[in-house]
C-alpha positions in Angstrom: 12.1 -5.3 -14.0 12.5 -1.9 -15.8 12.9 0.5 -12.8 11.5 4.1 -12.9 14.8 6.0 -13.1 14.1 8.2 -9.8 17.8 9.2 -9.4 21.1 9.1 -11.3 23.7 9.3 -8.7 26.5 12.7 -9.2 29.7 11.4 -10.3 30.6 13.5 -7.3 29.1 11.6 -5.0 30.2 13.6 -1.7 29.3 16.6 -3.0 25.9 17.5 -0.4 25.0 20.2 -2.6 25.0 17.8 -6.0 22.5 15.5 -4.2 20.6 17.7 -3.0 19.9 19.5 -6.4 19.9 16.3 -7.8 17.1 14.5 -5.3 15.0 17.0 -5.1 14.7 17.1 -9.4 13.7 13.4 -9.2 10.9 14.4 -7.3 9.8 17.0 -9.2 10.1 14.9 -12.6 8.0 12.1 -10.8 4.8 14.2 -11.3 6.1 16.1 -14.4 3.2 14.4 -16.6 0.5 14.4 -13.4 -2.2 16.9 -13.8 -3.6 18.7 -10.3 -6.2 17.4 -10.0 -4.0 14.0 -10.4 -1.9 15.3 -7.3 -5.0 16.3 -5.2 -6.1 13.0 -5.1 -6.4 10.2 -2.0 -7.6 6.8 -2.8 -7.4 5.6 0.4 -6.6 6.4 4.0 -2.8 4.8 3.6 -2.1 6.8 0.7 -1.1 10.2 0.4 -2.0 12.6 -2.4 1.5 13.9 -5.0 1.2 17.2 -4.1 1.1 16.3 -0.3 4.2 14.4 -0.2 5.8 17.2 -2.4 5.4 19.5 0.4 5.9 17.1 3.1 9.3 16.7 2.0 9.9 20.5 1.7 8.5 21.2 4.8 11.3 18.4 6.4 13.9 20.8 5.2 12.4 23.8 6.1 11.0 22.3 9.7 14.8 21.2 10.9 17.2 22.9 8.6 16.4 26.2 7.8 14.1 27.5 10.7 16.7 26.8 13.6 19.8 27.1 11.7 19.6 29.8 9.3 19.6 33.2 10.7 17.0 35.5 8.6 15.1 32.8 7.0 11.3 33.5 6.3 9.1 30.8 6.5 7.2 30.4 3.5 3.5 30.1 5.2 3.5 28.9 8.4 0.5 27.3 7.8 2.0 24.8 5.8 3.7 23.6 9.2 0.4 22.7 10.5 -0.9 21.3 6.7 2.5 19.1 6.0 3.6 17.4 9.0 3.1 13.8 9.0 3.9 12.3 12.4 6.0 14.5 14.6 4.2 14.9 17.8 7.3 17.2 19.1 6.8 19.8 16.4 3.0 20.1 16.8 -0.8 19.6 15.7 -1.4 18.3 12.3 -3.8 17.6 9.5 -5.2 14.1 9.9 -3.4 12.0 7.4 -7.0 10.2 6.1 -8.4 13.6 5.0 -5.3 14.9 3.4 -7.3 14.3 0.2 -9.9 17.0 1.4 -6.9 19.7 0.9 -7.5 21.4 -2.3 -5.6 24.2 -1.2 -2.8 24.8 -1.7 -3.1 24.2 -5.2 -0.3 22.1 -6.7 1.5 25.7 -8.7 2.0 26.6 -4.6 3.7 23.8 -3.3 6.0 24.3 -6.5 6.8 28.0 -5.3 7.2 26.3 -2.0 9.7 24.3 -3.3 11.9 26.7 -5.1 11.7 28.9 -2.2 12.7 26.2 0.2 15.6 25.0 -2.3 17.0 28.2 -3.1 17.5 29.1 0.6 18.6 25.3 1.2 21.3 25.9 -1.7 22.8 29.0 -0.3 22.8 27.1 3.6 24.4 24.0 2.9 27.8 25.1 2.3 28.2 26.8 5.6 26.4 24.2 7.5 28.1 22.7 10.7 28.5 18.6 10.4 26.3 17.8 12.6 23.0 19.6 10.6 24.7 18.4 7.3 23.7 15.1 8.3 20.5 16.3 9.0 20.3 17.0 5.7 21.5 14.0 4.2 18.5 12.3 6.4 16.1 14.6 4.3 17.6 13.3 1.3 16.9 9.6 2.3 13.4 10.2 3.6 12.7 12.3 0.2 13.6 9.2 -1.4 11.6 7.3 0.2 8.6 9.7 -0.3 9.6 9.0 -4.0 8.6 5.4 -4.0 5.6 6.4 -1.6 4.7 8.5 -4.0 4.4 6.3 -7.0 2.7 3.2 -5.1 0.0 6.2 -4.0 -0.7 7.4 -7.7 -0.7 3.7 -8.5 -3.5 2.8 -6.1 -5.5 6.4 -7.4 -5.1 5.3 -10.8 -5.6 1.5 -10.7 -9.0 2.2 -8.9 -9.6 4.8 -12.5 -11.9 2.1 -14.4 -9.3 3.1 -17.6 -6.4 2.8 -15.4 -3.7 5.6 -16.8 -0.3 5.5 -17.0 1.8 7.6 -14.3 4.9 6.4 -16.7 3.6 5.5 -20.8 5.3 3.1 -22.0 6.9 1.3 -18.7 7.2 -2.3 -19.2 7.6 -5.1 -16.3 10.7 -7.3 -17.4 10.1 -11.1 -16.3 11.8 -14.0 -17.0 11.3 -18.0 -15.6 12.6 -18.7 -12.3 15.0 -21.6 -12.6 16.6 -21.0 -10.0 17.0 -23.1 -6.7 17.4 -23.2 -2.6 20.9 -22.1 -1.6 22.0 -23.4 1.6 23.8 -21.4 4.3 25.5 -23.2 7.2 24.5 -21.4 10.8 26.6 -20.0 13.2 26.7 -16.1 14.1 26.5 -13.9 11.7 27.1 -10.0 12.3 23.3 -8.3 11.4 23.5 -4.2 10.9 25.5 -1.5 9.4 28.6 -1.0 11.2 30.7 1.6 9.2 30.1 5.5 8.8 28.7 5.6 5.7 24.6 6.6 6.1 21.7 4.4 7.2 18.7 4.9 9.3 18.9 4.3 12.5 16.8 1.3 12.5 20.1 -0.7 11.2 22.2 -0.2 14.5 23.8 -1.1 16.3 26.1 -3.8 14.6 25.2 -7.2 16.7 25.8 -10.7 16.4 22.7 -12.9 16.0 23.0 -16.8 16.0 20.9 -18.8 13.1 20.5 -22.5 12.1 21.6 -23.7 9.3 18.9 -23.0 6.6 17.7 -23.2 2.8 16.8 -19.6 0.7 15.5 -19.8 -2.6 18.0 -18.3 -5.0 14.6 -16.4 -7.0 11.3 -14.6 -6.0 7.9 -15.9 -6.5 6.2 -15.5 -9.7 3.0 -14.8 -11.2 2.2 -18.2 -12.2 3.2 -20.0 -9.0 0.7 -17.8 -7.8 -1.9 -19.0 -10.2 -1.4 -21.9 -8.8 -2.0 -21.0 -5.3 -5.6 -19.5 -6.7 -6.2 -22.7 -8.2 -5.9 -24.3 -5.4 -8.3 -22.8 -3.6 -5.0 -20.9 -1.4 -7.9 -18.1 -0.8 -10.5 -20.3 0.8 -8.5 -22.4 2.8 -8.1 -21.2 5.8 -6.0 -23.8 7.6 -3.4 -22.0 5.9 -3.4 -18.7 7.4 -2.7 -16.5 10.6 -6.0 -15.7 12.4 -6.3 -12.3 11.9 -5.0 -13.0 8.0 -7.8 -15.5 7.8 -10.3 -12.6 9.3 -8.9 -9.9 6.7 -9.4 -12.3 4.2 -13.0 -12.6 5.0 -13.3 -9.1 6.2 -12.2 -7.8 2.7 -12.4 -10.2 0.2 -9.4 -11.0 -0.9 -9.2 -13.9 -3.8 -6.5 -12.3 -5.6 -3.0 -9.9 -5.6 -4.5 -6.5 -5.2 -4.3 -5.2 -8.8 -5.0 -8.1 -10.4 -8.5 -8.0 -13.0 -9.7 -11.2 -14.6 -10.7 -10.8 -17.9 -12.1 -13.2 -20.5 -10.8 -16.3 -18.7 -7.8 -14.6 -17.6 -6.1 -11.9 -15.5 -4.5 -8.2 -16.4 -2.6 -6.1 -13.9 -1.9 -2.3 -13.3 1.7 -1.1 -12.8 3.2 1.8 -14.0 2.7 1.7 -17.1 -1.1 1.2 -17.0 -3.0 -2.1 -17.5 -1.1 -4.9 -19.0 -1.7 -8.9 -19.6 -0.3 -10.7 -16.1 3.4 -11.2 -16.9 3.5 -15.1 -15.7 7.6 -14.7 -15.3 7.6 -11.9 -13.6 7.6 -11.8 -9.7 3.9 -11.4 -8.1 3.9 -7.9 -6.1 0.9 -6.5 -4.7 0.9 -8.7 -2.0 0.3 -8.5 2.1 2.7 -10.4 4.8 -0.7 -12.4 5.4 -0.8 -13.6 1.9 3.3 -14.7 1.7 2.9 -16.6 5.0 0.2 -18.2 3.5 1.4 -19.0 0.3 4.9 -20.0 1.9 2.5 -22.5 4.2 1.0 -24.0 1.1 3.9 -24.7 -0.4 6.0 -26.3 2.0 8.4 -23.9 2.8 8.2 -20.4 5.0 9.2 -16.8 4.8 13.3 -16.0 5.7 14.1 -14.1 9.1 15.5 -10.7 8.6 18.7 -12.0 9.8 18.7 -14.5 6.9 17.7 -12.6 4.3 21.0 -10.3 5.3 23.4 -13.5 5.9 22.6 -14.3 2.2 22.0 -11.2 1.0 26.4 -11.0 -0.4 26.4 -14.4 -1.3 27.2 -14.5 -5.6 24.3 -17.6 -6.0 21.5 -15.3 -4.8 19.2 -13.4 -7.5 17.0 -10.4 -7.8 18.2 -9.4 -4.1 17.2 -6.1 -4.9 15.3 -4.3 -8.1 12.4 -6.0 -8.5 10.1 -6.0 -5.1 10.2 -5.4 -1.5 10.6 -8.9 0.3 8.4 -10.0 3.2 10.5 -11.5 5.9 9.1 -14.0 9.0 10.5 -10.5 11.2 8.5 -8.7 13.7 9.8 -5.1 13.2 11.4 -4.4 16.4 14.6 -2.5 17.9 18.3 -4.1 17.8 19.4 -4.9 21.2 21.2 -1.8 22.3 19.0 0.6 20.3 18.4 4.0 21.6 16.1 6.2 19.4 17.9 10.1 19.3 16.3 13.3 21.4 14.0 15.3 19.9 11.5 14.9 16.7 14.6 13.6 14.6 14.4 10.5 17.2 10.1 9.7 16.0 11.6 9.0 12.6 11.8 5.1 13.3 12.0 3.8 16.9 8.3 4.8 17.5 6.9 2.7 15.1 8.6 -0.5 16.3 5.6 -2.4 17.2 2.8 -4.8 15.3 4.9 -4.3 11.8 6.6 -7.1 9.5 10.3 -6.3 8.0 10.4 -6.4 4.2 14.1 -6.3 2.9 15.5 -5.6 -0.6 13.8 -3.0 -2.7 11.9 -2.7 -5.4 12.0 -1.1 -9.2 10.5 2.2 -7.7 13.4 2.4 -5.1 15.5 5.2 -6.1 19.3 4.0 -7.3 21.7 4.7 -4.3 18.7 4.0 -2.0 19.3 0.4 -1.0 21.6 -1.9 0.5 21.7 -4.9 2.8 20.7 -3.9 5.9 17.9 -1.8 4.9 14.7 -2.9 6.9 11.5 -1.6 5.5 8.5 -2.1 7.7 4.8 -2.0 6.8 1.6 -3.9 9.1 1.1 -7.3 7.7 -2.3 -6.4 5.9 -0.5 -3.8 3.6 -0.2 -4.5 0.4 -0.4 -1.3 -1.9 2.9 -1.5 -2.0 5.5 -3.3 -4.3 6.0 -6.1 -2.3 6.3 -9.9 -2.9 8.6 -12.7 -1.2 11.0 -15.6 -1.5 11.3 -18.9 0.4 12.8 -20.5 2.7 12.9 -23.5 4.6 14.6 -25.5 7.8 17.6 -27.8 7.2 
């Protein structure tokens, strides 16, 4: 797939200050052709609106970096503390996150003041800053980035629910091409799971452990469109001998015959991406798709969805394809701690551990992942109804 070109990596890659300057640009290209009443916008109680997650992201900096490190600073409304947190029940009340559509103000020209004042002060700290808050930092970085991708799947749902469905990006095209490939086969045994060397990672990837598989099968390619078709037409949506309980209820519940995104028209079916509406690319890998739905569709077909710990194992291997790039991958994983996991003091430590409960690991990445942002031991998490995100899946079976 064409990805969205949220970051070129600095040649000087270990240069915090490049990065910085560099990350923080991406974002504010992102919404460079979004109007503001585009970034006040919240289609739905998941999503949050551009200009939100514009400050949100500011706010991280301003909220752990600057306030308790840098002598003199001057909040830029301390308001904004109350308007931009998202989850941190250490640093105080917050705005509900299902009405943070209802905040017209501030207006979109005030989070971009916010920004420059937050960066210029950030550009004059980081030099002087003591290792232990330059890693900080570089976790504001990574979660920027991920606000990046947030940020796009949001504006995506906003503007495929638009009955002309605009562009974010004109002229963004979704590559595809047939999926030859086949199952690779991996012999079991223990196999090390997590990222063991300094370079960063959440702390959701630790510790390093050894986790025992059987030997199992992996399909070399993602799903596509017109294997998907197939699942339609065979009546995949109104089966429910095929699905999880509570899939079968959403289902029901919600209506779902189809990918989310999907339209049928004239005997056939467009799709919104990027790039607006566009005829369903059959080569190209479905996406739009819940953990409900790829357990389903794995079911029908024979097969079922990798473990986390799979997906890893063969993650290095040279025969495996479109690993990362195209869509986030459901995995058969419960989202829950490594043994040995220990979540760190303070707000810094609600950035993962608390959420590890009644969510489904997605590894990989998809064409709205920022370059630099992925690698093997990545876990993603989301509750297994979600699907306004780019996700699809791959299969795997026993041997």
């Amino acid at each position: 797939m064409d990805d969205i070109g949220l970051y070129v990596e600095p040649s000087r890659a270990d240069d915090l200050s490049l990065r910085f300057q560099a990350i923080r640009a991406a974002t504010d290209a992102l919404v460079s052709d979004l109007s503001d009443e585009d970034q006040c916008v919240q289609s739905m109680p998941d999503a949050s609106p551009a200009k939100w997650h514009r400050a949100h992201v500011t706010w991280f900096f301003e909220q752990f970096v600057l306030v308790p490190n840098v002598a003199g600073y001057e909040v830029f409304d301390p308001a904004f503390g109350f308007l931009f947190n998202s989850y941190y029940e250490a640093v105080g009340p917050r705005h509900p996150r299902p009405s943070r559509g209802l905040l017209t103000r501030p207006g979109s020209n005030a989070i971009t003041r916010y920004r420059c004042h937050v960066d210029a002060a950030m550009r004059d700290a980081i030099p002087g800053l003591r290792r232990e808050i330059r890693d900080i930092v570089e976790l504001g970085l990574h979660h920027e980035q991920q606000h990046q991708e947030l940020l796009v799947t949001d504006m995506l749902h906003a503007f495929a629910a638009h009955p002309f469905c605009p562009a974010m990006f004109a002229g963004w095209r979704e590559s595809a091409e047939p999926a030859s490939g086949s199952f690779i086969f991996f012999d079991g045994g223990l196999r090390a799971i997590g990222r063991g060397d300094t370079a960063f990672c959440f702390d959701n990837e630790t510790p390093r452990h050894q986790v025992h598989l059987q030997p199992f099968g992996i399909a070399s390619r993602l799903v596509r469109n017109r294997d998907w078709l197939n699942f339609i037409q065979d009546k995949g949506y109104q089966t429910a001998s095929l699905w999880m309980s509570d899939g079968w209820a959403t289902v029901q519940q919600d209506g779902w015959t189809n990918p989310l995104h999907w339209r049928p028209v004239d005997g056939g079916w467009v799709q919104a991406g990027p790039g607006g509406l566009a005829p369903l690319s059959l080569d190209a890998p479905v996406r739009h798709i819940s953990w409900y739905e790829a357990d389903a569709f794995a079911r029908w077909s024979g097969h079922r969805l990798p473990t986390e710990f799979e997906w890893e194992a063969a993650s290095t291997s040279p025969a495996m394809d479109e690993m990362t790039g195209h869509v986030w991958q459901w995995t058969d994983s419960a989202y829950r701690p490594y043994p040995g996991y220990r979540a760190a003091p303070g707000a810094i430590g609600e950035y993962n551990g608390k959420f590890m409960i009644n969510q489904m690991v997605l590894r990989g990445g998809s064409f709205a992942t920022p370059t630099g942002h992925t690698r093997p031991t990545y876990r993603n998490f989301f509750h297994p109804d979600k699907r306004w995100q780019f996700s699809g899946l791959r299969l795997a079976k026993d041997l």
